[in-house]
C-alpha positions in Angstrom: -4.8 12.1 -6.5 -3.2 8.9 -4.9 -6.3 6.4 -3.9 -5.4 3.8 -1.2 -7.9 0.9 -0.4 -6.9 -1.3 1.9 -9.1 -4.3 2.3 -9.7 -6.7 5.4 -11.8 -9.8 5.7 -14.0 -10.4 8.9 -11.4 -10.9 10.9 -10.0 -7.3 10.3 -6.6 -9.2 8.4 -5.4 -7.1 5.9 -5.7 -9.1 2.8 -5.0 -6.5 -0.5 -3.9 -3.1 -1.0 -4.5 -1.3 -4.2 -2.7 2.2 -5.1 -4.1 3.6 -8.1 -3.4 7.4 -9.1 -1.0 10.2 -9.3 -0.2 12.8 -6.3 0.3 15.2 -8.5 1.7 17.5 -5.4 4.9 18.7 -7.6 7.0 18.4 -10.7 7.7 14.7 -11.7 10.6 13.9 -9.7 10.1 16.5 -6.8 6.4 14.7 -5.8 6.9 14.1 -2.2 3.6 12.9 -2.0 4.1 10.1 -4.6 7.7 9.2 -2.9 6.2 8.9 -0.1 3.2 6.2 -0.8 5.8 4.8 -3.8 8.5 3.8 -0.8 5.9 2.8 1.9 4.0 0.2 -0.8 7.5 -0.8 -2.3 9.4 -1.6 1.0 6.4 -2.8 2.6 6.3 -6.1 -0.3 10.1 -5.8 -0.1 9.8 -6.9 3.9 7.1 -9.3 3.4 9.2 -11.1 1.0 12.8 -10.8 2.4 11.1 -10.9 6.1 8.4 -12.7 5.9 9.9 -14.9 3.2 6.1 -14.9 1.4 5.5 -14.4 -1.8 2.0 -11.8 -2.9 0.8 -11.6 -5.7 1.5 -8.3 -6.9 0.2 -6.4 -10.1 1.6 -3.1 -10.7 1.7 -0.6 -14.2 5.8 -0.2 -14.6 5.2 1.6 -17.5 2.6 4.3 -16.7 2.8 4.2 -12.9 -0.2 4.7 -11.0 -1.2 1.4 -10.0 0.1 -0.9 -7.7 -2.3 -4.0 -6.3 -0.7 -6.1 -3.6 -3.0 -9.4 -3.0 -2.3 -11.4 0.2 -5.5 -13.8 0.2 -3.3 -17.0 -1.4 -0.9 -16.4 2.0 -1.2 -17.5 5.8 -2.9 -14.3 6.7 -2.5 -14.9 10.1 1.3 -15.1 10.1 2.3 -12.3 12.3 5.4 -10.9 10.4 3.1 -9.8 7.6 -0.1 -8.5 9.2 2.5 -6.2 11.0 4.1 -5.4 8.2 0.6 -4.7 6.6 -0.5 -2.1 9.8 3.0 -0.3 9.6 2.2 0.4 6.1 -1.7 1.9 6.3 -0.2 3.8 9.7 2.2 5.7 7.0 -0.4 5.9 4.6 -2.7 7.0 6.9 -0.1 9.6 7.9 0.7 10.7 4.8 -2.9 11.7 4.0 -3.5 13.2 7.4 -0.9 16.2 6.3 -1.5 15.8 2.4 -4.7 14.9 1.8 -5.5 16.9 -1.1 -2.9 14.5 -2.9 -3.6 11.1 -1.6 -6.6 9.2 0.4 -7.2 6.4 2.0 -9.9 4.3 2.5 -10.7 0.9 4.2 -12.9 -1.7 3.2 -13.8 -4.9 4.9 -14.7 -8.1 2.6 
């Protein structure tokens, strides 16, 4: 199973994401689930750096998969492009565990 966190400070900014996990919903390469979360994380950083233009710090396991932290706390977090960015993304996580969510969930956390 896919586990999202997505952390906000006090001010309800989103300031990480961590994916850790495998779907598991079908044969490696016919995972829908793990498209799914794989493109929404990917394009999400994608957007806030060719968007945006900022630059997270982001850790991910390229060789085993399954993990994928996104850290936004050394950015403006108020900068409107990427806290946009940031909602799009848990809206399509959110979606995606609303009709999988024996393969992925999501949680948020405030810090």
């Amino acid at each position: 199973m896919i586990q999202a966190v997505i952390s906000r400070n006090s001010e309800g900014q989103i300031t990480t994401f961590k994916l850790t996990g495998h779907a598991d919903s079908g044969a490696y390469g016919q995972d829908i689930v793990c498209a799914a979360a794989s493109v929404l994380a990917i394009s999400t950083v994608n957007g806030i750096e060719q968007v945006a233009h900022l630059q997270p710090a982001v850790q991910s396991d390229e060789t085993n998969g399954g993990l994928l932290i996104a850290d936004f706390t050394g950015l403006d977090l108020a900068n409107q492009q990427l806290q946009t960015l940031l909602e799009s993304f848990t809206l399509g996580l959110n979606d995606v565990a609303a009709n999988y969510g024996d393969y992925i969930q999501v949680r948020e956390q405030t810090r």
